[in-house]
Structure formats: structure tokens, C-alpha cells
C-alpha atoms as an extended CHARMM CRD file, in Angstrom:
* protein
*
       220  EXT
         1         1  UNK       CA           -147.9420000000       -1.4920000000     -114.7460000000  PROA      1               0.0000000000
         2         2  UNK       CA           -150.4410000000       -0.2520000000     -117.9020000000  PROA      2               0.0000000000
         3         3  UNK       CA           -153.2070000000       -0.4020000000     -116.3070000000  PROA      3               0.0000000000
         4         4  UNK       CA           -155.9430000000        2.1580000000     -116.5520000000  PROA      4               0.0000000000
         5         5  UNK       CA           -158.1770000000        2.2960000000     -113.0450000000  PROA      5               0.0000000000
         6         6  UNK       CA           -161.5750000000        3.7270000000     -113.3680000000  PROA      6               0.0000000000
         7         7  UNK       CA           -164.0870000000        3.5540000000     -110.6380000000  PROA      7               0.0000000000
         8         8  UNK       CA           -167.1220000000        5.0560000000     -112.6190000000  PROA      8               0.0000000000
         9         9  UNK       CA           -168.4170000000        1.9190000000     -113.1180000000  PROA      9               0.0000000000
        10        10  UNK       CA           -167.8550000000        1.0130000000     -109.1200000000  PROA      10              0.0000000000
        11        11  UNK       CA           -169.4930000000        4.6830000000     -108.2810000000  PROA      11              0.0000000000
        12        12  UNK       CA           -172.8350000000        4.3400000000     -110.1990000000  PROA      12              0.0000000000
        13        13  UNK       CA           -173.5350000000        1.2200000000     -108.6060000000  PROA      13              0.0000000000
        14        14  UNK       CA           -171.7990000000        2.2080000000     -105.1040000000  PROA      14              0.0000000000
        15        15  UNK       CA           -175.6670000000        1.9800000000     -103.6020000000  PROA      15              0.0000000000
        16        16  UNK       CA           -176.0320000000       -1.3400000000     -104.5960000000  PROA      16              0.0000000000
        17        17  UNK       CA           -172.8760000000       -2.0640000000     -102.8980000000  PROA      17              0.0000000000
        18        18  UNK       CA           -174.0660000000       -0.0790000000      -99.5220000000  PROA      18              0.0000000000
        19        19  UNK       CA           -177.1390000000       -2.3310000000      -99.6830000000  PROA      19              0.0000000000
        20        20  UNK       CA           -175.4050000000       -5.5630000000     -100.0690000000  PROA      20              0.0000000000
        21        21  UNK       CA           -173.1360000000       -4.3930000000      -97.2960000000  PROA      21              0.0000000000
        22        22  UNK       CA           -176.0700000000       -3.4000000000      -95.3030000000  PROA      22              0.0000000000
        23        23  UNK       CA           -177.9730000000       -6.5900000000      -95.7280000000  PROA      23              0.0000000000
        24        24  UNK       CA           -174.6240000000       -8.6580000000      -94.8290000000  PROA      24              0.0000000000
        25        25  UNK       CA           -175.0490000000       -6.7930000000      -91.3710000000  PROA      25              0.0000000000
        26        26  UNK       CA           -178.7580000000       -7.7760000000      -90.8050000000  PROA      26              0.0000000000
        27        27  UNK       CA           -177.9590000000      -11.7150000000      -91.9890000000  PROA      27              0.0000000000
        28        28  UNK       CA           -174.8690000000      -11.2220000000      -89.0430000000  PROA      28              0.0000000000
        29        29  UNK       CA           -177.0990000000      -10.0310000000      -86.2120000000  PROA      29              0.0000000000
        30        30  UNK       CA           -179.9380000000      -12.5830000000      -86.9000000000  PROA      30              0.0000000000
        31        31  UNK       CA           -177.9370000000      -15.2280000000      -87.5420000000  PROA      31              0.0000000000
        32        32  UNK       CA           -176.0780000000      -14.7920000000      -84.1470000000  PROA      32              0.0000000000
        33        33  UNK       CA           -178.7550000000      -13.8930000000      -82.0870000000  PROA      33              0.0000000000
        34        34  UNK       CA           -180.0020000000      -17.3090000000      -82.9910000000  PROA      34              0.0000000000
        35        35  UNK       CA           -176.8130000000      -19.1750000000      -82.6480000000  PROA      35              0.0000000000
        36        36  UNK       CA           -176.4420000000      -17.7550000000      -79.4470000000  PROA      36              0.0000000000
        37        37  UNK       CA           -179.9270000000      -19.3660000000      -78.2340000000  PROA      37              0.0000000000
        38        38  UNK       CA           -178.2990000000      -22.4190000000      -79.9950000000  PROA      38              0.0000000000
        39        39  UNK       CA           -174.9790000000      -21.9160000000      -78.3290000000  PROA      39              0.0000000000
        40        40  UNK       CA           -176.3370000000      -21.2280000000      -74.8560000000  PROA      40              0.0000000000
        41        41  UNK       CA           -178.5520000000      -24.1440000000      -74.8590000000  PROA      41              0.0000000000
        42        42  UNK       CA           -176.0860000000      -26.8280000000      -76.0570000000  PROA      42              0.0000000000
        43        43  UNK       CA           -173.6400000000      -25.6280000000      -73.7600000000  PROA      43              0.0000000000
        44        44  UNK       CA           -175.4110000000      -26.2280000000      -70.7800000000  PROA      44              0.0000000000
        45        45  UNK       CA           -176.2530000000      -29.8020000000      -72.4260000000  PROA      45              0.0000000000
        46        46  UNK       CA           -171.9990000000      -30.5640000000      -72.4770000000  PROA      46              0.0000000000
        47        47  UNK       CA           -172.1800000000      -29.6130000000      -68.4070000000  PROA      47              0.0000000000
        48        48  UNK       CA           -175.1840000000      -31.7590000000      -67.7610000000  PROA      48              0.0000000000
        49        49  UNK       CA           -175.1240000000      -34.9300000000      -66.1310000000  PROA      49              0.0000000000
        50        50  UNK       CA           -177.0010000000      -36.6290000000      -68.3350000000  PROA      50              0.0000000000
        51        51  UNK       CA           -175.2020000000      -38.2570000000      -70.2850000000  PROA      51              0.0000000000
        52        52  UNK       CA           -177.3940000000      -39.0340000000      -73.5960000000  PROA      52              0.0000000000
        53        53  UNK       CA           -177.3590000000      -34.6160000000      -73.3440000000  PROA      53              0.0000000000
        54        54  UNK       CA           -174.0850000000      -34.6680000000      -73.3510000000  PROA      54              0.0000000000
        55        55  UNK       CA           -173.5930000000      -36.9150000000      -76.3010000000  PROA      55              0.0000000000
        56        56  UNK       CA           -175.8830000000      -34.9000000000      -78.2350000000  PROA      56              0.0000000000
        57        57  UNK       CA           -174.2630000000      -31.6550000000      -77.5240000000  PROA      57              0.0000000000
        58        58  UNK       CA           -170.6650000000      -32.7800000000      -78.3220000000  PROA      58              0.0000000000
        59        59  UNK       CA           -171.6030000000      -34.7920000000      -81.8710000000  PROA      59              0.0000000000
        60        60  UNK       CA           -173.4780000000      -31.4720000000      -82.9540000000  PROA      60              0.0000000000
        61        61  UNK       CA           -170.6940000000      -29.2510000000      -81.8380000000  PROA      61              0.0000000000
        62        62  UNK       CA           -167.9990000000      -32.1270000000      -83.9070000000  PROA      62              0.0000000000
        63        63  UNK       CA           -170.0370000000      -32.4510000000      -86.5100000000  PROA      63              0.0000000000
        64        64  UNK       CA           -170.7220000000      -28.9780000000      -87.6130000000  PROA      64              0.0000000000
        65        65  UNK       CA           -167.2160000000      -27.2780000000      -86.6380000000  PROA      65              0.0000000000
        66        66  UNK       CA           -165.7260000000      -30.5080000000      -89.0170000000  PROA      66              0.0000000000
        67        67  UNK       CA           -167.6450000000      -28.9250000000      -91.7220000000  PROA      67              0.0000000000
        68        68  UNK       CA           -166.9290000000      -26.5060000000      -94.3150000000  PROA      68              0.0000000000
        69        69  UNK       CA           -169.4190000000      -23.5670000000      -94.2890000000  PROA      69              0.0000000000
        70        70  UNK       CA           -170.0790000000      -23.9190000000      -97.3550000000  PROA      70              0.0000000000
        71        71  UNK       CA           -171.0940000000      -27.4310000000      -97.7350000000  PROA      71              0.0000000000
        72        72  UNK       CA           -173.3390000000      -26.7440000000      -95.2220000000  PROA      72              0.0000000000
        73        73  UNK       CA           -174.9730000000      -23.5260000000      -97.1140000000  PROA      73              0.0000000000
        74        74  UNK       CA           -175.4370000000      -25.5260000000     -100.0770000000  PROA      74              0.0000000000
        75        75  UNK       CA           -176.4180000000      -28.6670000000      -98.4830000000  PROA      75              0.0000000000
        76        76  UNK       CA           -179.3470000000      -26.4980000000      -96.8440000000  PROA      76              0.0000000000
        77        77  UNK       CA           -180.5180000000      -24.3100000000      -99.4500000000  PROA      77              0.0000000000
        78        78  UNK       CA           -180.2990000000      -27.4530000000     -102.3930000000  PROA      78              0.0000000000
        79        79  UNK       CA           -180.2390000000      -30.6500000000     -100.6630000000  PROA      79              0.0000000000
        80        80  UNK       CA           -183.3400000000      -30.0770000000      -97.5130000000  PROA      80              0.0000000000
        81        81  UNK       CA           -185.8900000000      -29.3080000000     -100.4780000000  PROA      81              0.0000000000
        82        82  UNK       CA           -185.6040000000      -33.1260000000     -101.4720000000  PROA      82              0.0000000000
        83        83  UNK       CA           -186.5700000000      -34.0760000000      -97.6470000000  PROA      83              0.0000000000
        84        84  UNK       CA           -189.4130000000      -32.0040000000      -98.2950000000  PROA      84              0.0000000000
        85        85  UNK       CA           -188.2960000000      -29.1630000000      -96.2880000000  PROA      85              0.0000000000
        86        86  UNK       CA           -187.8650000000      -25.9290000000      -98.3060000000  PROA      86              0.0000000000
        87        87  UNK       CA           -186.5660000000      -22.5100000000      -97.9640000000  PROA      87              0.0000000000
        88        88  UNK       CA           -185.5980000000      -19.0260000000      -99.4450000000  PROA      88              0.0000000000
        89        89  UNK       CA           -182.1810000000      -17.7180000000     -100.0630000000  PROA      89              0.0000000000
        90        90  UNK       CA           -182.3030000000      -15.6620000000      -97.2530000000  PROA      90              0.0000000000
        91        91  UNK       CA           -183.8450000000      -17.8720000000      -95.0040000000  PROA      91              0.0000000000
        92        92  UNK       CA           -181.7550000000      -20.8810000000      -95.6600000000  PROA      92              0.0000000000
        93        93  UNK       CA           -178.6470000000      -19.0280000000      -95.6590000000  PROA      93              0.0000000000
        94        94  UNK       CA           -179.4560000000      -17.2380000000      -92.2190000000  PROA      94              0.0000000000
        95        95  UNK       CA           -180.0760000000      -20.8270000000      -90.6140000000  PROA      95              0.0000000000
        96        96  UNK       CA           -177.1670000000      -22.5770000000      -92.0870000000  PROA      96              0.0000000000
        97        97  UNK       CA           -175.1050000000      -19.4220000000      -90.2670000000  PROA      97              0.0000000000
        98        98  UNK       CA           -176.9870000000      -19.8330000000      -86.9200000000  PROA      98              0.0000000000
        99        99  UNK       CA           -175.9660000000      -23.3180000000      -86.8170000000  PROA      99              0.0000000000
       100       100  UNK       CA           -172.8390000000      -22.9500000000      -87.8960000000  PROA      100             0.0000000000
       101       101  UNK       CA           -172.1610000000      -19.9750000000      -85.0800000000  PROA      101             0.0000000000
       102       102  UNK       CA           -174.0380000000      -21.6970000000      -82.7540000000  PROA      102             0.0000000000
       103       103  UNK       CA           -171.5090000000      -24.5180000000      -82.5070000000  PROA      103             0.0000000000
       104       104  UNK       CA           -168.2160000000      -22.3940000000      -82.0780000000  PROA      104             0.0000000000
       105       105  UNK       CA           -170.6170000000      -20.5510000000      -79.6850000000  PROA      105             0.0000000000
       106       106  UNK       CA           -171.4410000000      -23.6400000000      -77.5480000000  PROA      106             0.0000000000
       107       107  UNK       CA           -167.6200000000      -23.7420000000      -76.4110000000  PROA      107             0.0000000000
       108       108  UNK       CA           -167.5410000000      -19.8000000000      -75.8880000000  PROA      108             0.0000000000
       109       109  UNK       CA           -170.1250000000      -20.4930000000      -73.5080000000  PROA      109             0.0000000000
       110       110  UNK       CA           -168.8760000000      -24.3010000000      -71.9140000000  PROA      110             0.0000000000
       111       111  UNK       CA           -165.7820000000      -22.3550000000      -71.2370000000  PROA      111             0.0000000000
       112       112  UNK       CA           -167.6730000000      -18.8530000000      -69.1280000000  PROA      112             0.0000000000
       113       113  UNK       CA           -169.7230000000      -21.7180000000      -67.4950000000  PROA      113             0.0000000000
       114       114  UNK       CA           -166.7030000000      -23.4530000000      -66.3290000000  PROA      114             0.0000000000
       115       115  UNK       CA           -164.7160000000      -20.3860000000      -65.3240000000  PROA      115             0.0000000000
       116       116  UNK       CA           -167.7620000000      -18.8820000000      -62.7970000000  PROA      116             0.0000000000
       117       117  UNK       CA           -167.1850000000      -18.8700000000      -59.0970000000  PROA      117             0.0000000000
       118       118  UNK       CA           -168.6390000000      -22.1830000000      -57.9240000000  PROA      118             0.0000000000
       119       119  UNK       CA           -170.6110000000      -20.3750000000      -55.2990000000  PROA      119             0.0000000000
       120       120  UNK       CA           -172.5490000000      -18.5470000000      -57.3500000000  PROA      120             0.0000000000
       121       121  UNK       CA           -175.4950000000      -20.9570000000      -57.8150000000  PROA      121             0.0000000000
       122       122  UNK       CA           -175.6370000000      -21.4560000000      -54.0750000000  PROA      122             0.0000000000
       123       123  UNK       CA           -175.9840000000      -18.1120000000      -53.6510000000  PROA      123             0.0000000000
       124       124  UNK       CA           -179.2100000000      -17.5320000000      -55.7980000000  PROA      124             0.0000000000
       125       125  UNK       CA           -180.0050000000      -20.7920000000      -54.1150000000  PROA      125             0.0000000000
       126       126  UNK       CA           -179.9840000000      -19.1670000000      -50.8640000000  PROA      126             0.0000000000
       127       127  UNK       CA           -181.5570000000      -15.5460000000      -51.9220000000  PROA      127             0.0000000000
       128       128  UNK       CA           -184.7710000000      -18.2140000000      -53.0600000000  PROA      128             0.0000000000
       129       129  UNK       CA           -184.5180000000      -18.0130000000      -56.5740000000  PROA      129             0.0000000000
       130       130  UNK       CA           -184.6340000000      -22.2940000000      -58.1710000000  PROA      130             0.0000000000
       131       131  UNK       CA           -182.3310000000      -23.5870000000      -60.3930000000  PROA      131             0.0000000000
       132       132  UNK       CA           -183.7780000000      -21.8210000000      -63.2670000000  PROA      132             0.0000000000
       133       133  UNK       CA           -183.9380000000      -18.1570000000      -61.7740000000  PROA      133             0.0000000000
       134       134  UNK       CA           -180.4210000000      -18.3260000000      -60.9050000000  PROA      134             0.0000000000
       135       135  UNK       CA           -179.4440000000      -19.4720000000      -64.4980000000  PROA      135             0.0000000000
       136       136  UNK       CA           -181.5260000000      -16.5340000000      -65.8270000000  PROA      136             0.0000000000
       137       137  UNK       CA           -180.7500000000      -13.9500000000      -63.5030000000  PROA      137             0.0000000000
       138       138  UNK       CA           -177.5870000000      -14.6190000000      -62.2490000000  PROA      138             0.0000000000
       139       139  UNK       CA           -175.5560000000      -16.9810000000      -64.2280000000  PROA      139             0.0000000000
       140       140  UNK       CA           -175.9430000000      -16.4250000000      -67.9590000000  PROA      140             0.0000000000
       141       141  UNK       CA           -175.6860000000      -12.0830000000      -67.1500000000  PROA      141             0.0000000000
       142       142  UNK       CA           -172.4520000000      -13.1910000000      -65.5490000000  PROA      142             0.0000000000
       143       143  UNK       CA           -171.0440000000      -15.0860000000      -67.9370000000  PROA      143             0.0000000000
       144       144  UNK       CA           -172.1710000000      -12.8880000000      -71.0660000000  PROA      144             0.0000000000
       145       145  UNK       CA           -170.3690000000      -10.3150000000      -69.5070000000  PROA      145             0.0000000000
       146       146  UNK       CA           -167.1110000000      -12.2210000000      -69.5650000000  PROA      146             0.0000000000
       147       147  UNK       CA           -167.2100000000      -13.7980000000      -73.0380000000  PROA      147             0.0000000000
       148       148  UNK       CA           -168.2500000000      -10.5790000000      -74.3050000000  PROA      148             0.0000000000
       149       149  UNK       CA           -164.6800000000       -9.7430000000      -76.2200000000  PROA      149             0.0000000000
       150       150  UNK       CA           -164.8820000000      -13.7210000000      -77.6760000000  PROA      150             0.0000000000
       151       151  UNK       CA           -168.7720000000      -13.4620000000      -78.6660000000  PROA      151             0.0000000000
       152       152  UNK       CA           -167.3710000000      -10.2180000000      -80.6070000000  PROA      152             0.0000000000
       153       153  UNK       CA           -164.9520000000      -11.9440000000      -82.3050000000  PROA      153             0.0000000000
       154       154  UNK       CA           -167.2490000000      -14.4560000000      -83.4820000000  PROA      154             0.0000000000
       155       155  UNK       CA           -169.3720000000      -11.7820000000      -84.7440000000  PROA      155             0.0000000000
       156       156  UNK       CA           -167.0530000000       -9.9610000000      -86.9190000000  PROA      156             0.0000000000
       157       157  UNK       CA           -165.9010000000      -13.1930000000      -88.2700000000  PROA      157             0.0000000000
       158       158  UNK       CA           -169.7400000000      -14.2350000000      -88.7510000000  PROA      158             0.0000000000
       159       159  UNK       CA           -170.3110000000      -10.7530000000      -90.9720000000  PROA      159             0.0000000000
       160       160  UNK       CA           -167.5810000000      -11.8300000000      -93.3930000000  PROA      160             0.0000000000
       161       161  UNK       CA           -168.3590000000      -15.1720000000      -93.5020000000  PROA      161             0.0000000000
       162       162  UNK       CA           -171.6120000000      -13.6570000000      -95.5380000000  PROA      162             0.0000000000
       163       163  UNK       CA           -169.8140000000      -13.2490000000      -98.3840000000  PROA      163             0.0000000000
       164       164  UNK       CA           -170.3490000000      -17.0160000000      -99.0810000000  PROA      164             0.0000000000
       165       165  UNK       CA           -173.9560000000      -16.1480000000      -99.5610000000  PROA      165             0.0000000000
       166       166  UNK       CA           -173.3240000000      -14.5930000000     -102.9750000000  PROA      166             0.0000000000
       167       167  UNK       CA           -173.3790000000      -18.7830000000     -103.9690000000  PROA      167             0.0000000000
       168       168  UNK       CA           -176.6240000000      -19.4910000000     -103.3850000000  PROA      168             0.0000000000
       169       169  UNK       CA           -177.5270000000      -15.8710000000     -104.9140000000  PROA      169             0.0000000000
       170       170  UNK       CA           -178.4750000000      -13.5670000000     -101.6580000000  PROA      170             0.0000000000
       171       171  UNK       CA           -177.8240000000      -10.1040000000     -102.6460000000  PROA      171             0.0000000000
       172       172  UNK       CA           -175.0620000000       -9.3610000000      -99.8850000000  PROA      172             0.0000000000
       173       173  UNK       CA           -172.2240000000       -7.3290000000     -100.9940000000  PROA      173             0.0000000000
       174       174  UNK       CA           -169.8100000000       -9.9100000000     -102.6870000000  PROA      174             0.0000000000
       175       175  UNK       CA           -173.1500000000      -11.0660000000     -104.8050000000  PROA      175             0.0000000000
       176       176  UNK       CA           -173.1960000000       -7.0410000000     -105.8670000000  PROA      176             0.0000000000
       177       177  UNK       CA           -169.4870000000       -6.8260000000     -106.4210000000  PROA      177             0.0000000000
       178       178  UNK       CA           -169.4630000000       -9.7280000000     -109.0550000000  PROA      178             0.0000000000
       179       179  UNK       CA           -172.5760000000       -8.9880000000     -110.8200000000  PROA      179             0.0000000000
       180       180  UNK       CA           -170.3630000000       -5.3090000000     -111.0130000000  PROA      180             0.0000000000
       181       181  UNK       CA           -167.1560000000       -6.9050000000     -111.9150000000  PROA      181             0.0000000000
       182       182  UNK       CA           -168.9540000000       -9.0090000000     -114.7520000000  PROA      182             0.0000000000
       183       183  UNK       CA           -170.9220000000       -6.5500000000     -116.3800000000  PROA      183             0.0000000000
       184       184  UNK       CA           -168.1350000000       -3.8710000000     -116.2200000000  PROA      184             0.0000000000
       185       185  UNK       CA           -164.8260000000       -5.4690000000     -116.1730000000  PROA      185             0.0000000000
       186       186  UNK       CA           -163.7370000000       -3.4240000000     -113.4510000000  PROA      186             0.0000000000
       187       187  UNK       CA           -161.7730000000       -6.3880000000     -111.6560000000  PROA      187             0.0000000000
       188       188  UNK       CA           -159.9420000000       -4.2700000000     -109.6530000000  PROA      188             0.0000000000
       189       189  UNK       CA           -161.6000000000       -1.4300000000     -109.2620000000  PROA      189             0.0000000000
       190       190  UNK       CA           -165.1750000000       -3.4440000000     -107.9860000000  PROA      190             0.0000000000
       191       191  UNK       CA           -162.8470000000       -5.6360000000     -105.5790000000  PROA      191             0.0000000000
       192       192  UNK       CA           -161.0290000000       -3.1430000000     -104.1680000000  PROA      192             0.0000000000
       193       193  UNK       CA           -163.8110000000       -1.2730000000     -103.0330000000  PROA      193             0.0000000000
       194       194  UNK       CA           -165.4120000000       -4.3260000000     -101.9290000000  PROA      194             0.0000000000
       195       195  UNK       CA           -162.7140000000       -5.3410000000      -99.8310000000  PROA      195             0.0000000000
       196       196  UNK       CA           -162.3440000000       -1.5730000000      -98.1190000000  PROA      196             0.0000000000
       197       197  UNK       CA           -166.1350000000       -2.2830000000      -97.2760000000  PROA      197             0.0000000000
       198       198  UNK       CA           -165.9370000000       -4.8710000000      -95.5120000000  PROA      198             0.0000000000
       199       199  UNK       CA           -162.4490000000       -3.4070000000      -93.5510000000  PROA      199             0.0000000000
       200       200  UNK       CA           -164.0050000000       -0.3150000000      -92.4570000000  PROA      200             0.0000000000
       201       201  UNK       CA           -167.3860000000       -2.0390000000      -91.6590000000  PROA      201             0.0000000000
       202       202  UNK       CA           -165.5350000000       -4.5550000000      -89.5670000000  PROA      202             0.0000000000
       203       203  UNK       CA           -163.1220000000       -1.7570000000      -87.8880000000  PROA      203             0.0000000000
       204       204  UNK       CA           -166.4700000000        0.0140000000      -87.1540000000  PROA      204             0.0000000000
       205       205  UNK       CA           -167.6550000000       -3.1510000000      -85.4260000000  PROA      205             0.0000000000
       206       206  UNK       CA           -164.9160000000       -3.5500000000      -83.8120000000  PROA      206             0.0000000000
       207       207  UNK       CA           -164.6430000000       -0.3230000000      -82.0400000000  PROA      207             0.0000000000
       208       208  UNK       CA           -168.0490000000       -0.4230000000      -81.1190000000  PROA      208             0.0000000000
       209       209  UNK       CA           -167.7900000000       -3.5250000000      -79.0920000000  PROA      209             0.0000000000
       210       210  UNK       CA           -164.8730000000       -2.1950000000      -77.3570000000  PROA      210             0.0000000000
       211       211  UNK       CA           -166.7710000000        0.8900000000      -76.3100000000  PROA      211             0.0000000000
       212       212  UNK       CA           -169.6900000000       -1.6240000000      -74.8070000000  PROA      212             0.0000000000
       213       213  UNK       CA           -166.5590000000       -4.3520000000      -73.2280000000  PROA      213             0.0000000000
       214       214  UNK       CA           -165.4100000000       -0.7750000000      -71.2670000000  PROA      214             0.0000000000
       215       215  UNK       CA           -168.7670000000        0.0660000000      -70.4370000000  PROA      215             0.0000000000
       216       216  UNK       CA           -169.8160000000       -3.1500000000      -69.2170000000  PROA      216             0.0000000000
       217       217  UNK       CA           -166.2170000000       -4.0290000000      -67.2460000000  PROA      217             0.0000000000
       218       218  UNK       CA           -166.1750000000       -4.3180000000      -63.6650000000  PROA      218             0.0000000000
       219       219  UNK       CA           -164.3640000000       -1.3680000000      -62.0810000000  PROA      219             0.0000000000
       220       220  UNK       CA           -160.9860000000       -1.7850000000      -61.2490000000  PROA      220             0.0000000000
């Protein structure tokens, strides 16, 4: 192989990278702190007993998860300013992720609901909380704490999936990589780097929701 690496190029524009990287992070959190409201919500619809809630719950859930993620990014950032409803980059991007998370979410959480003691709502029952304290205070804690290692991996896969917001032009990493690769004609060198960015960042992730799964496990 003849071929010449160079990272100068990559180097003098390495904080550009960092702040791609770092804004990647931010659209992750935001985005699945909403879809988690999302999630939470539309997976107590699939358990209710109404039935038109139930409906609702499952055709969202279909409907986005038979979607491509980015059909729906550019469907909301190009297509919802023709129905009158327009957005920024940023903010488009960050709700097309919230909904998109939000439905894989819905059956992280169908799935804790289902797999909680029975008796636990007639026990907040009992202790006088209603229907809606128990939820709050009993339920949901509960149940966070055991889908904890799933809602983790939706996260880290969330973060990467932020690379696809380099197509509607957010200034994430991947958007900083190419405008990098293009002006320089570093190919390898500016997707290399790129790459080992988002590795470490996710293996930093990664550990650190271990270290809160340990601290939050029941003890043994």
C-alpha cells in the first residue's frame, strides 16, 4: 500500500470534531429524555383497557419502527414546513429522534410493566396512595430500575444514530468530518478519527451506565 497518512489536516480541525462530538451527546440526552416521556406514556396506552388507546399506541409504535430514520428526519425537517409547521435543524432533528426512540422505548417499557409483581399496585392501593401515586411513586421507579441495562442500550444506539443529522446539515461530528474530508482530502485520515470518536465516546457511555446498573441493583 502507497499511501501517505497525514493527520495535520485532521489535528487543526480536531476542535471542531470535539464539538460535533459534543453536540451529538446533547441531541442524545434530549432526544431521549423526551422519547422516554413518549415511551412511558404510550406504553401504558398498549396495557389500557381502552381499546381506541390501545389502537393508537400500537399503529404509532408500527408505524414509526417500519420506518427508516431517515425518511423520517427528512420528512420532518423538509416536508412539515409545507403543512405550515416549521423548524430548525436542530430542532427538527431532535424531535424526529424523540419519536423515533420513543417508539422502541414504548416496548422497553410494555415489557417492565408486564414483568412487575402483580401485587404491587394493591399495595400502594392499600398504603392510600390512588391509582396515580402508585404509578408515580411506586411503579414507574420500579420498573426504570429494571429496564435500566435496555434503556442504555437504546441510548448508545440513539448517540450514533446522530450521525444521520449531518443530512439535514446539524453540525454533529459526521457533518465536521466531511466538511474535513472535502476540503482536505484526508479520506482516511478524517474517518478514522471519526470513527475512534464515536468508539471511545460510546465505550465511555457504556461503562458509565454499568457503574449506575451496579449502583442501583438490588443487593444480592
Amino acid at each position: 500500500m502507497d499511501y501517505d497518512f497525514n493527520f495535520a489536516a485532521v489535528w487543526r480541525n480536531f476542535d471542531l470534531l470535539l464539538s460535533g462530538l459534543g453536540l451529538g451527546l446533547v441531541l442524545a440526552l434530549v432526544s431521549i429524555a423526551i422519547g422516554c416521556v413518549i415511551g412511558l406514556f404510550t406504553a401504558f396506552g398498549m396495557l389500557s383497557k381502552h381499546r381506541l388507546l390501545r389502537w393508537a399506541a400500537h399503529g404509532y409504535v408500527s408505524a414509526i419502527r417500519n420506518t427508516p430514520i431517515l425518511v423520517l428526519i427528512l420528512f420532518t425537517f423538509f416536508a412539515l414546513p409545507q403543512l405550515g409547521l416549521r423548524l430548525g435543524k436542530i430542532e427538527s432533528f431532535i424531535v424526529t429522534l424523540a419519536v423515533y426512540s420513543g417508539a422502541y422505548l414504548t416496548e422497553v417499557f410494555r415489557s417492565g410493566l408486564v414483568a412487575l409483581p402483580p401485587g404491587l399496585r394493591e399495595a400502594g392501593l392499600t398504603i392510600g396512595l390512588t391509582e396515580l401515586g402508585t404509578k408515580v411513586r411506586i411503579t414507574i421507579p420500579i420498573m426504570f430500575r429494571n429496564v435500566l441495562p435496555a434503556l442504555g442500550n437504546n441510548f448508545i444506539s440513539l448517540f450514533k444514530d446522530t450521525s444521520l443529522a449531518a443530512a439535514i446539515a446539524v453540525p454533529e461530528l459526521t457533518f465536521h468530518a466531511r466538511k474535513i474530508n472535502v476540503e482536505t482530502f484526508r479520506v482516511i485520515e478524517t474517518w478514522l478519527v471519526a470513527s475512534l470518536m464515536y468508539v471511545f465516546a460510546c465505550a465511555i457511555i457504556a461503562a458509565l451506565l454499568r457503574r449506575v446498573e451496579r449502583h442501583l441493583a438490588i443487593p444480592g
